[in-house]
C-alpha positions in Angstrom: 0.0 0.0 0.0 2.0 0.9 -0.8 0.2 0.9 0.6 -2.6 1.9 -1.2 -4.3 0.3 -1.3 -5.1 -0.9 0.3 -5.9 -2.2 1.5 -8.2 -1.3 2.5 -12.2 -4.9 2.7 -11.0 -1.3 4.4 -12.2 -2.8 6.4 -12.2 -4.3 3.9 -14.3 -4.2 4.1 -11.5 -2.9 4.0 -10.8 -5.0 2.8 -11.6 -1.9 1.8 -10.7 -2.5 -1.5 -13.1 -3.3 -4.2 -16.1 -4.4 -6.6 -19.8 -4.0 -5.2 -22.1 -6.7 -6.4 -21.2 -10.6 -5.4 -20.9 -12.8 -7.7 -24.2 -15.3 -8.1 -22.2 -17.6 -7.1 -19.8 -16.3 -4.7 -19.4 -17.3 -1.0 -21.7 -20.3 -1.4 -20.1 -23.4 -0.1 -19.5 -26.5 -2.1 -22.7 -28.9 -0.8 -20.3 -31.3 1.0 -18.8 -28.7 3.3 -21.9 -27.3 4.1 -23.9 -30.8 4.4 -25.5 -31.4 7.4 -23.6 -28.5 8.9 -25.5 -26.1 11.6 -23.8 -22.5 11.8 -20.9 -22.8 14.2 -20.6 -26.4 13.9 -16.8 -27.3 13.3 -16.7 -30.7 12.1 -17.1 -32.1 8.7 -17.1 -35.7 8.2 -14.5 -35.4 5.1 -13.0 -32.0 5.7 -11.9 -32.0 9.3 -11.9 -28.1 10.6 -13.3 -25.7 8.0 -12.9 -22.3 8.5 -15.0 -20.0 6.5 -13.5 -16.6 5.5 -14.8 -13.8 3.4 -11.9 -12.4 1.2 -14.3 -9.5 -0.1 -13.1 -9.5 -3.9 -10.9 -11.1 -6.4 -6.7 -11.3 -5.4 -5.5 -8.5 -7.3 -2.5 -11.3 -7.7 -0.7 -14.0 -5.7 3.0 -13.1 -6.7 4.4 -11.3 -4.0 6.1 -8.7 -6.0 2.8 -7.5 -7.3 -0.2 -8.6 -5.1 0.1 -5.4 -3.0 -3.2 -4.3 -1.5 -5.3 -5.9 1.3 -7.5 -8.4 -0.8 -3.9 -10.5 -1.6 -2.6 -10.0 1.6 -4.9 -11.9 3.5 -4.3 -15.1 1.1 -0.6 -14.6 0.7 0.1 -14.1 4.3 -1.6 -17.5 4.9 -0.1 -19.5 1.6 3.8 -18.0 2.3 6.1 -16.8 4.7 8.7 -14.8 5.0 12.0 -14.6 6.5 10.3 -13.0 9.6 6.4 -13.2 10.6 4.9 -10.7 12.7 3.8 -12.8 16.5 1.0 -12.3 19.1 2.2 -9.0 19.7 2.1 -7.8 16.2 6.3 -7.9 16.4 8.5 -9.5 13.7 9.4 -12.9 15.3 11.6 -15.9 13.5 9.5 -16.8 10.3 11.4 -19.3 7.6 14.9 -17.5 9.3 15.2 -19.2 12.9 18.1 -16.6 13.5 20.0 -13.5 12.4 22.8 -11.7 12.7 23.4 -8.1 12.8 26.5 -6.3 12.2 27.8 -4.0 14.9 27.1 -1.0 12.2 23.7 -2.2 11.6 24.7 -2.6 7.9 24.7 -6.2 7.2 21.5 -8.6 8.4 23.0 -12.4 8.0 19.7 -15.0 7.4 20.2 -18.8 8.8 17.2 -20.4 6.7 15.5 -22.9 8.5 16.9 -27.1 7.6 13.4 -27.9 7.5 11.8 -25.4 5.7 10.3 -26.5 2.3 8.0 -25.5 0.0 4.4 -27.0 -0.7 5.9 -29.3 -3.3 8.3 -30.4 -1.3 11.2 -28.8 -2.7 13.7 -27.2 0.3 13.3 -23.1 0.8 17.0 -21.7 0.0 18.7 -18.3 0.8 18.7 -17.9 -3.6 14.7 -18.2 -3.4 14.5 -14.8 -1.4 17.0 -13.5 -3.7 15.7 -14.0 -6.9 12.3 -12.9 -5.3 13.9 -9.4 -4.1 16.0 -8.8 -7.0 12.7 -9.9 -9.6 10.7 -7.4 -7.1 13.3 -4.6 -8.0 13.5 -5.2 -11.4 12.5 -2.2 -13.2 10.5 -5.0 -15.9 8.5 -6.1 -13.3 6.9 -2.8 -11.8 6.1 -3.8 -8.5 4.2 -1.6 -6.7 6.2 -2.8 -3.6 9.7 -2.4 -4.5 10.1 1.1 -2.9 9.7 -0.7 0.2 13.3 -2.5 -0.8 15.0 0.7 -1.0 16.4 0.5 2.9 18.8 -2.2 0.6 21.9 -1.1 -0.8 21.9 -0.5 -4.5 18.1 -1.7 -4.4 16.4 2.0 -5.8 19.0 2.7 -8.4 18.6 -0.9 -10.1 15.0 0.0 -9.7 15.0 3.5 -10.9 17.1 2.2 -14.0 20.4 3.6 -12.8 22.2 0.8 -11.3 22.7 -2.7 -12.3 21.0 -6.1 -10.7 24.6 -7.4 -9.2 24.7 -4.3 -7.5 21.8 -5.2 -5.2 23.4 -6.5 -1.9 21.3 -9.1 -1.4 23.5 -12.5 -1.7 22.8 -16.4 -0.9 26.1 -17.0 0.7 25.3 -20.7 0.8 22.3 -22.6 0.0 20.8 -22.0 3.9 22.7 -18.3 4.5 21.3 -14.9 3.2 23.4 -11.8 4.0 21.2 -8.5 3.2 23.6 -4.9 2.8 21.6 -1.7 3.7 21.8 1.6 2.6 21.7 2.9 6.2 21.2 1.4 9.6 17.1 1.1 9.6 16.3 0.0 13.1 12.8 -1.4 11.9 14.1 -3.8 8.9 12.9 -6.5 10.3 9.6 -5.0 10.8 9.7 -4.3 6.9 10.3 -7.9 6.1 7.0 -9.1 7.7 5.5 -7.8 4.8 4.4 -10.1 1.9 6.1 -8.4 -0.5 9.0 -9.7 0.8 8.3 -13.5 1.0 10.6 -15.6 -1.2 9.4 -17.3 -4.7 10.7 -21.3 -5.6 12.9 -19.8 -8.4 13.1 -23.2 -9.8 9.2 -23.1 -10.1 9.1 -19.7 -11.6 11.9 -20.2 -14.0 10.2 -22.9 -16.0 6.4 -20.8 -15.4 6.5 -17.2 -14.8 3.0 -17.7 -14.4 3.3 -20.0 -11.5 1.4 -17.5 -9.0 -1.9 -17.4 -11.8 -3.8 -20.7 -10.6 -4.0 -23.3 -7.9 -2.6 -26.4 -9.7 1.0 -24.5 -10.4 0.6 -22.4 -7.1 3.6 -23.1 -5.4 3.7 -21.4 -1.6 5.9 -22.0 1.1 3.2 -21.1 4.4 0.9 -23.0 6.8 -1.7 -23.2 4.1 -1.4 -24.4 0.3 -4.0 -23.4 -2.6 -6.2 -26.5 -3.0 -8.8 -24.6 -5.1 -9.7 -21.7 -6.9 -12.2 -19.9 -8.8 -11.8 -16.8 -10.3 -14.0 -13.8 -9.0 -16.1 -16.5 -6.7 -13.9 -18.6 -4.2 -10.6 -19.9 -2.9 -9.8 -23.0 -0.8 -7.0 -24.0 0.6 -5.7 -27.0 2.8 -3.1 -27.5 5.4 0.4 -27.5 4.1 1.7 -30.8 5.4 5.2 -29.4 4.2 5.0 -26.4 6.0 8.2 -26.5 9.1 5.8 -25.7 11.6 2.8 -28.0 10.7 1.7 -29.0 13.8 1.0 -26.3 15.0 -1.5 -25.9 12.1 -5.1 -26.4 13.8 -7.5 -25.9 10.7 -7.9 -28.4 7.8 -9.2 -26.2 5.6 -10.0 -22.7 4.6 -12.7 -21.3 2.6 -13.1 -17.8 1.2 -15.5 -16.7 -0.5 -15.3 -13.4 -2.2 -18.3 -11.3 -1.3 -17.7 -7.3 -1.1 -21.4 -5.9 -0.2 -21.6 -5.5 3.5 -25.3 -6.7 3.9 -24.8 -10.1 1.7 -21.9 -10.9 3.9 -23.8 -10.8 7.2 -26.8 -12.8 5.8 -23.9 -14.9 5.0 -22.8 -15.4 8.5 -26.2 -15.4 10.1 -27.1 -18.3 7.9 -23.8 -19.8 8.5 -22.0 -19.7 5.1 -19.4 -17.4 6.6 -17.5 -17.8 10.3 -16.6 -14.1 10.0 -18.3 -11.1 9.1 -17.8 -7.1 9.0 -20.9 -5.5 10.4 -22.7 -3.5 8.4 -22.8 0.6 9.5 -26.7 1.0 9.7 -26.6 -2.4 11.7 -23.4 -0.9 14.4 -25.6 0.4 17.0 -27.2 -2.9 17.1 -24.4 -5.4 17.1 -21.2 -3.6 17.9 -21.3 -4.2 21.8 -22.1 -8.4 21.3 -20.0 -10.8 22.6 -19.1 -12.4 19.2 -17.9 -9.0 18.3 -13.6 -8.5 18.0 -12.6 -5.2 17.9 -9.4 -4.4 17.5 -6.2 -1.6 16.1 -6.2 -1.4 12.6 -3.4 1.3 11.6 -4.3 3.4 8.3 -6.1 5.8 7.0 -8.9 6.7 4.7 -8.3 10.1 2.6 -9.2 11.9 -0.4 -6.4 12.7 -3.4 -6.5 16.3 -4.8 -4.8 15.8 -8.6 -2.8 19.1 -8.8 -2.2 18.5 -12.2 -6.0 19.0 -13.0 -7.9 22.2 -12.2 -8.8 23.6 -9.9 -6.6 21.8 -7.7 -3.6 23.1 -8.7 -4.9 26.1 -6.2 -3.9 25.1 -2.7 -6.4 27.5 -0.8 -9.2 25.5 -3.0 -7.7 22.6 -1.9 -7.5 23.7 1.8 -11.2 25.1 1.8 -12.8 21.4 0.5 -10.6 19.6 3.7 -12.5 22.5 6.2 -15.6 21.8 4.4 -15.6 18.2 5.9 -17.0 17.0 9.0 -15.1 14.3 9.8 -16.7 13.3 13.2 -20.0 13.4 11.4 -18.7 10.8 8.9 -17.0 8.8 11.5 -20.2 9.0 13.9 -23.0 8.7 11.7 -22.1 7.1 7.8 -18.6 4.2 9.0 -19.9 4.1 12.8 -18.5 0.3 14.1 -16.5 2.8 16.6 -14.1 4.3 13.7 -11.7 7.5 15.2 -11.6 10.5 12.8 -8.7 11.9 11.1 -7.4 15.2 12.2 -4.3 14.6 10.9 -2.2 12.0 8.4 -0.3 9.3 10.9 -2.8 7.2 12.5 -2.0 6.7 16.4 -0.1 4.2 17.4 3.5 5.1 17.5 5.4 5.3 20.1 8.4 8.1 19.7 11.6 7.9 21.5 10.3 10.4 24.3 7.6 8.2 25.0 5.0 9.5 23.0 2.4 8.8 20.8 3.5 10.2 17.0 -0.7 11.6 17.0 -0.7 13.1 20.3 2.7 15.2 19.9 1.9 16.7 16.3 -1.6 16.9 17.2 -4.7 18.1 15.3 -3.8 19.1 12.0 -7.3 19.7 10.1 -10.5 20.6 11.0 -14.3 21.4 10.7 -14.5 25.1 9.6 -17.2 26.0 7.0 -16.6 29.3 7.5 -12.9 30.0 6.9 -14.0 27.1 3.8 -16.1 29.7 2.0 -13.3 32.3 2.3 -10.1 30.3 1.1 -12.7 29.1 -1.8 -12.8 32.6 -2.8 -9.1 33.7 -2.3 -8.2 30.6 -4.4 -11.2 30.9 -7.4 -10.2 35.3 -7.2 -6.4 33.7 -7.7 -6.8 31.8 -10.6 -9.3 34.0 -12.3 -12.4 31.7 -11.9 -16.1 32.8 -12.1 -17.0 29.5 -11.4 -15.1 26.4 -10.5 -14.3 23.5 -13.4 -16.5 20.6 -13.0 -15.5 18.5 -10.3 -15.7 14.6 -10.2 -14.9 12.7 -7.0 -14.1 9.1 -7.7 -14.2 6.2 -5.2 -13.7 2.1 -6.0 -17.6 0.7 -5.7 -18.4 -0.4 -2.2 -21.0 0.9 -0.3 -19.5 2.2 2.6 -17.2 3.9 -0.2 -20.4 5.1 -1.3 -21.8 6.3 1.6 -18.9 8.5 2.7 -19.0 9.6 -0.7 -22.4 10.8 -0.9 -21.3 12.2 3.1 -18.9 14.3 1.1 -21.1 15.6 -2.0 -23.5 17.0 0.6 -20.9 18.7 2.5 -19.6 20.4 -0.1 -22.8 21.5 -1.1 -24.0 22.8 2.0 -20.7 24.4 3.2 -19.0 25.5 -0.6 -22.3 26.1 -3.0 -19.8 23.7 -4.9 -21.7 20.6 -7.1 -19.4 17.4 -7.0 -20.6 14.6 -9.2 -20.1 11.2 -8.2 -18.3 8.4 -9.8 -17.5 4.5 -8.8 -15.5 2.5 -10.6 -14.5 -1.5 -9.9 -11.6 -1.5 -7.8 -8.9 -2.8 -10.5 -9.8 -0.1 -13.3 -10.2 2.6 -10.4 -6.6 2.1 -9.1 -5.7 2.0 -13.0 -6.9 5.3 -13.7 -5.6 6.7 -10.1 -2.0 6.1 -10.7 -2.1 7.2 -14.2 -3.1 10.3 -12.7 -6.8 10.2 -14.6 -8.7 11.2 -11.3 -9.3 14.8 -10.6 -10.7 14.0 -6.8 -10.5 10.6 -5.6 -10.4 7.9 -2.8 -7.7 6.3 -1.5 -7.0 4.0 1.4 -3.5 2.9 3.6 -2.7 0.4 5.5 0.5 0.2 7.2 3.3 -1.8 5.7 5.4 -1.6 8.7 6.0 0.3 12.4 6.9 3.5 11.6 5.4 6.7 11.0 7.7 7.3 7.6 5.6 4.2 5.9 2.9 6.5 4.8 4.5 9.9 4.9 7.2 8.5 2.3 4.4 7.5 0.0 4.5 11.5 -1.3 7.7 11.4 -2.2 8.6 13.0 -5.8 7.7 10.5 -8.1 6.7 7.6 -5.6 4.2 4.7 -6.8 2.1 5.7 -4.4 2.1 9.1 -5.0 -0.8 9.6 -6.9 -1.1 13.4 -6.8 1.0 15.3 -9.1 3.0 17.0 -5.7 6.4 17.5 -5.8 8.7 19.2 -3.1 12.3 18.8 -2.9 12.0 20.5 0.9 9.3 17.1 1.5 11.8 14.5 -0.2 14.5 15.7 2.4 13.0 15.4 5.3 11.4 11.8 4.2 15.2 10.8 3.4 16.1 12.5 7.1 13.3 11.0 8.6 14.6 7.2 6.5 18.2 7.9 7.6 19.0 9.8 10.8 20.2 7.7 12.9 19.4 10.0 16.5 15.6 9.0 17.1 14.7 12.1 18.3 16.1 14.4 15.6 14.8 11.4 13.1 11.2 11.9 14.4 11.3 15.5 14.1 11.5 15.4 10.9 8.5 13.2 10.7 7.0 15.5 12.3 7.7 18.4 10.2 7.1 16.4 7.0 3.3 16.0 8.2 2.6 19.4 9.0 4.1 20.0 5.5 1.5 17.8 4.0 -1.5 19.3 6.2 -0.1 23.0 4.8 0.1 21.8 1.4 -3.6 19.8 1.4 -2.6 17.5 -1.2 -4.7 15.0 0.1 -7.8 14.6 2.6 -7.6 13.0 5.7 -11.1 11.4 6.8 -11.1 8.5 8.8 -8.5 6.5 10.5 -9.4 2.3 10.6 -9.8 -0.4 13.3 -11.0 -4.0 13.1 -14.5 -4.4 13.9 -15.3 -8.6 13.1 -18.3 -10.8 13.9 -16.8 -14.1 14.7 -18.8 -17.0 15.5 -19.1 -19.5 18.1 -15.5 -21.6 18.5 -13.9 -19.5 16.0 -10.2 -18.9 18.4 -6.9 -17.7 17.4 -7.5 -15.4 14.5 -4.2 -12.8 14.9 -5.1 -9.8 13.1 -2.2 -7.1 12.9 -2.5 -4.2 12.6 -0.9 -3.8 9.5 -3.6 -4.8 7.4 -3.8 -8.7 7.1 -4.4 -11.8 9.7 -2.7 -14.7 10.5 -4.7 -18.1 10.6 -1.1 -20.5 11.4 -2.8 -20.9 15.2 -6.7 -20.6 13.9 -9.3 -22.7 15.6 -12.8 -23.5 15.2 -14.2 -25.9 18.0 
């Protein structure tokens, strides 16, 4: 998400992410799962444990490398692993590595790959496997969405960028067990960055002889608790336990089905009938359920905002940008269109992280935005008398169809009617095309959703860098580039998160984007369903899943 996405299911619902309508045939459960099956019951005769799982929409992809939003997180996560994996406490913990070591400059990370680690066709998992799936991730050819997240490694951007070459990347299988990892500068939360899924490792073997290996379940070849048994495009995925997995037994769940089912409503019906274990709650339905017993609610860090395009009047203007962001009542929207106990966003970091003084990152930089129709209508004028405007250019504001998109959308048209005298059409677009059109800088006004990749403020502020994937805006500022790169590379904390600090104020002056809503998990679980981790950073774990 970047984090873009995602990743937003947002919740995701946010899973955030994507098409409206369910397939006809989506989420229904083949008849000899469901057979003789009363919601909440855990056994099936022939399946053993069967946990059923809503993925919301169609994985954008299963490689790695390009499968970077919410809706292939969820599946990846479960299918792979990586040379950490995030534990209990949402903390990168020994994943297919079972140690490190670190050099006393913090430069160079040495991997010992598990003996026993293999993947789901029973081929071993080797230090080259994570290299050829970090250098393919880098490689300019394969325009990964994620590899910016690689640039902590040492020649990693330039061979991305165009400007270096692949044996310049210092990332090296020193033997076939041993992966030594050169950074750029010491980055204190690298192992927190390789939690993410863009990081897990690929069979190169496997990919070699298919690059197509990630595109269906029969040449799916993963390396995690699970394996892909099944799959239907745009209507379900199964998958099975991965009896090759290193850590099998402690594998509870047979089997996993998720269906792919992104209208709120259709999912609940799902789970009160029993086709689904898990469920979002739908907002006109929060008052009723959100205080249950079957209801988990938990911290979900991101953020739902709006994109200005300043390449695309009149939001080149940024007092027309700053009067729309006053024009919003973002408790209102919170309260009243999400609900399910959602915090609004007064500024761009969500809470959450803890500075070196002890701090949370929200509480010392405080509120940034706010509610002011008033000061709204005046900036509108300043900016419309600056660039010689009459009247404003037809606006559009674009949002990937869900309906809680829809809702806050609508939320928005009608405060910038009643607060601006300014007419915004609406437009929704399925998720794929509408993230499409976004980065190619085709929206004038649009939604946007991010879900931390890893623990650290930079990880969204660095997504406005000049020229960054995520981006998305047409903003450029070399002041905002250094203080991202101070704020990457300074290696006193303090001074480090003071330019974090600065950077987001930059970003509220600028009002490139608008903050709305920051996320949390809200889930309906049923009866016996135990040991979900959800993390924070956008996707669950089901390794130690139950379902009694």
């Amino acid at each position: 998400m970047k984090k873009l996405l995602f990743l937003l299911m947002a919740v995701f619902t946010i899973f955030v992410l994507a098409a409206c309508t369910a397939n006809e045939n989506a989420g229904k459960s083949d008849e000899t799962e469901n057979k003789g099956n009363e919601p909440g019951d855990s056994k099936d005769v022939e399946n053993g444990k069967v946990l059923k799982l809503n993925n919301g929409t169609e994985p954008t992809s299963l490689d790695p490398s390009i499968g970077f939003d919410a809706v292939s997180w969820d599946p990846l996560n479960n299918l792979m692993e990586g040379l950490t994996r995030l534990d209990s406490e949402h903390k990168a913990a020994e994943g297919v590595a079972e140690k490190w070591d670190i050099s006393e400059d913090g430069l160079t990370y040495t991997f010992q790959i598990r003996e026993n680690a293999k993947w789901s066709n029973g081929d071993p998992v080797v230090a080259k496997d994570f290299e050829y799936a970090w250098k393919y991730m880098l490689n300019p050819d394969t325009a990964s969405p994620a590899a910016f997240l690689a640039y902590f490694i040492k020649g990693a951007e330039d061979y991305n960028s165009g400007d270096g070459s692949v044996d310049d990347v210092m990332v090296t299988a020193k033997d076939e067990k041993t992966l030594e990892v050169v950074l750029e500068q010491p980055t204190g939360f690298f192992l927190d960055v390789l939690t993410n899924p863009a990081f897990f490792p690929i069979n190169h073997k496997v990919a070699e002889e298919n690059p197509n290996w990630h595109a269906e379940a029969d040449t799916f070849v993963g390396n995690g608790p699970f394996k892909l048994d099944s799959w239907k495009h745009d209507e379900e995925m199964v998958f099975v336990k991965n009896e090759h997995y290193w850590d099998v037994d402690s594998v509870k769940l047979d089997k996993v089905h998720f269906a792919m089912v992104n209208d709120s409503n259709t999912q609940y019906q799902m789970f009160q009938s029993g086709e689904l274990d898990t469920a979002s709650i739908p907002p006109e339905l929060s008052d009723e359920l959100i205080n249950g017993d079957n209801v988990f609610i938990g911290p979900y860090g991101g953020l739902e905002f709006y994109r200005f395009n300043l390449t695309m009047e009149p939001f080149q203007n940024k007092k027309i940008r700053q009067a729309f962001s006053l024009a919003v009542n973002r408790e209102d929207i919170a309260k009243y269109v999400v609900k399910n106990g959602v915090e609004p966003a007064y500024g761009f970091v969500s809470p959450g992280y803890t500075s070196p003084t002890g701090t949370d990152f929200r509480e010392k930089n405080g509120d940034l935005v706010s509610y002011d129709p008033e000061k709204a209508k005046q900036l509108l004028e300043e900016g419309m008398k600056e660039e010689g405007y009459n009247e404003l250019p037809p606006i559009t504001l674009s949002y990937n169809t869900n309906d809680t998109n829809k809702a806050v959308a609508e939320a928005l048209q009608n405060m910038f009617m009643d607060n601006l005298g300014v007419e915004v059409t609406l437009e929704n677009q399925e998720w794929n095309v509408f993230s499409e059109a976004q980065k190619a800088l085709e929206l004038q006004f649009s939604r946007s959703s991010f879900i931390n990749d890893y623990n650290d403020p930079v990880n969204f502020l660095e997504s406005f860098i000049t020229d960054s994937y995520m981006n998305r805006t047409g903003f450029s500022s070399k002041e905002y580039d250094e203080l991202i790169t101070k704020g990457k590379t300074e290696t006193n904390e303090e001074k480090r998160w003071e330019a974090l600090y600065e950077a987001e104020r930059m970003l509220a002056d600028e009002m490139i984007a608008i903050p709305i809503r920051y996320y949390n998990t809200v889930v309906l679980e049923a009866d016996g369903v135990e040991g979900i981790l959800r993390h924070p950073v956008g996707y669950f774990d089901l390794k130690y899943a139950d379902k009694k």
